[in-house]
N, C-alpha and C positions, 0 to 999 in steps of 0.2 A: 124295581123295574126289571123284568127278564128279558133276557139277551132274544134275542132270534138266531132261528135256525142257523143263518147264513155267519152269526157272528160267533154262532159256538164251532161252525166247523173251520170260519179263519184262526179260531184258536188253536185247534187242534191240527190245524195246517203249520200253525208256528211251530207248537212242539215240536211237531216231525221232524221241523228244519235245525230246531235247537238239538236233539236226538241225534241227526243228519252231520252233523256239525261237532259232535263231541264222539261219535264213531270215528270220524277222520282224523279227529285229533287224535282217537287212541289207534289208527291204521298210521300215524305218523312216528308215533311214540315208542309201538311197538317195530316200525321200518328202521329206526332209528339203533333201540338196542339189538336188531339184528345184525345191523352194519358193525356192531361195537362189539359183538361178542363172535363172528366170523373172523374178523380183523384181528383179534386177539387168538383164535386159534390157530390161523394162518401162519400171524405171526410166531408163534410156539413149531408151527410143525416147518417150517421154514429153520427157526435156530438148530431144533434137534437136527434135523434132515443135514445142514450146514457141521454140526456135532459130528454126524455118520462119515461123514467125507472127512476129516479132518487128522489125518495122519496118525496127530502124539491119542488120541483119543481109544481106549479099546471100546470098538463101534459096534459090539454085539448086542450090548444091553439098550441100544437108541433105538434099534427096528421095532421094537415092542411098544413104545411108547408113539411113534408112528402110525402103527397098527391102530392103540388106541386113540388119538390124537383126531384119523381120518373116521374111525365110531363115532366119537363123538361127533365130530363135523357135522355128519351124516344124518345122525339123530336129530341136530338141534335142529336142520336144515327140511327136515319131515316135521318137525315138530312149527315150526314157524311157517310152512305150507298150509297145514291144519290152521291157524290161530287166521292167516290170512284168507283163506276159503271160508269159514265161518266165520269175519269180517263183512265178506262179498254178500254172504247171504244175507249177514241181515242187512243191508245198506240196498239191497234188492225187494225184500219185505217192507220195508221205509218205504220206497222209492214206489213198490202196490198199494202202500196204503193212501200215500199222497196221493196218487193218479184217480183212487176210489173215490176221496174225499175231495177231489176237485169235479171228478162227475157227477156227484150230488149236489154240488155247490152251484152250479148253474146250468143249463141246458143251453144258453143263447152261445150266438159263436160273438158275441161283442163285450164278454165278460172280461173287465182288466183286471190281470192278476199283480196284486203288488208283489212289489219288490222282495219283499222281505219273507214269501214264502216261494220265489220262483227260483226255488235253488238247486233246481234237478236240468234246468235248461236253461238259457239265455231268452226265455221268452215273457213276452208282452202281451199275446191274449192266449184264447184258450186252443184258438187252431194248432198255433207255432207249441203247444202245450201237448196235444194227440199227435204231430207228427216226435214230436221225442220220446213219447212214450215207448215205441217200439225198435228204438233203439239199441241195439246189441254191445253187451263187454267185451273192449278185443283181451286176445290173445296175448296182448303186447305190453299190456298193464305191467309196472313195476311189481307190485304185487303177489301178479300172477307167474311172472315168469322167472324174476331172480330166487326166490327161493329154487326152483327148479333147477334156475344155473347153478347155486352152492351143492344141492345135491349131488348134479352132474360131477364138480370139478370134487367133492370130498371123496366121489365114488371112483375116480382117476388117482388120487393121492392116495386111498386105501389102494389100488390097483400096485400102484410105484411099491408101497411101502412093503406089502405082499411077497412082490419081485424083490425086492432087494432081501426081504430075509428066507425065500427061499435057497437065493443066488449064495448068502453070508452062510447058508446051515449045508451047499456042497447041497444039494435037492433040485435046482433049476440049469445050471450047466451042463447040460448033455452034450451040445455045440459050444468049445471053445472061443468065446466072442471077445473083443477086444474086451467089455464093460465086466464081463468074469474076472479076466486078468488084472484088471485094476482094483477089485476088490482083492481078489486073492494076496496081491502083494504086503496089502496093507498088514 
């Protein structure tokens, strides 16, 4: 027996949503080791950083690995921006092809869309189906924006880490500031 039209493209509506559904899990998996490998260099550039300040310690050779420390931050945090951007895209080409393969699938506006392929909207026919379509991604997506944030704060700790070993090499003290004399003593 051969299928029809209408059952080959609920098939192909499924994949999309099974495709739809294992992208996020790897938008989750990868959200995941981002948080783990941040955390982990934070917490390194916080011990050394804690190392610098630390009296009995000679604090010259810590600025360097700060230096490097907020690199790498920086890298990994443009690097996991990319992997998320090209996430978005294709979860956007999914999200075209569905809306393609739902306009050929009926013309009536009394078409019920089951359950198990309405996974782009909370909807139940095909009206409540076009008004999501045109929907926009905010701004505000975790996604979109914490990468951003780590960028920001690794490109402030490279900034710190910078200053202090300009401050440690007698290069940035031209005004006497309390935070000079505090290294100096050490």
């Amino acid at each position: 027996m051969e299928k029809t039209t209408e059952e080959l493209i609920n098939e192909r509506l499924v994949e999309i949503r099974e495709l739809n559904n294992q992208e996020n899990e790897l938008i989750n998996n990868r959200f995941t080791w981002m948080g783990v490998i941040e955390g982990l260099l934070i917490t390194a550039y916080v011990t050394v950083l804690n190392k610098f300040f630390d009296a009995e310690i000679q604090y010259g050779s810590y600025l360097w690995v700060l230096l490097v420390l907020s690199s790498l931050g920086i890298l990994i945090s443009i690097s996991f921006n990319q992997v998320f951007s090209t996430a978005r895209s294709s979860l956007k080409k999914l999200k075209d092809r569905f809306f393609e393969l739902m306009d050929s699938l009926d013309k009536t506006n009394d078409l019920k869309v089951p359950m198990s392929i309405a996974f782009f909207c909370d909807c139940k026919d095909k009206k409540s189906i076009c008004e999501n379509r045109n929907q926009k991604e905010s701004k505000l997506d975790p996604w979109f924006l914490v990468p951003k944030i780590f960028i920001g704060t690794w490109s402030l700790f490279f900034l710190l880490a910078g200053v202090l070993t300009l401050m440690h090499y007698h290069l940035f003290c031209i005004i006497q500031s309390p935070f000079c004399k505090i290294i100096y003593i050490k």
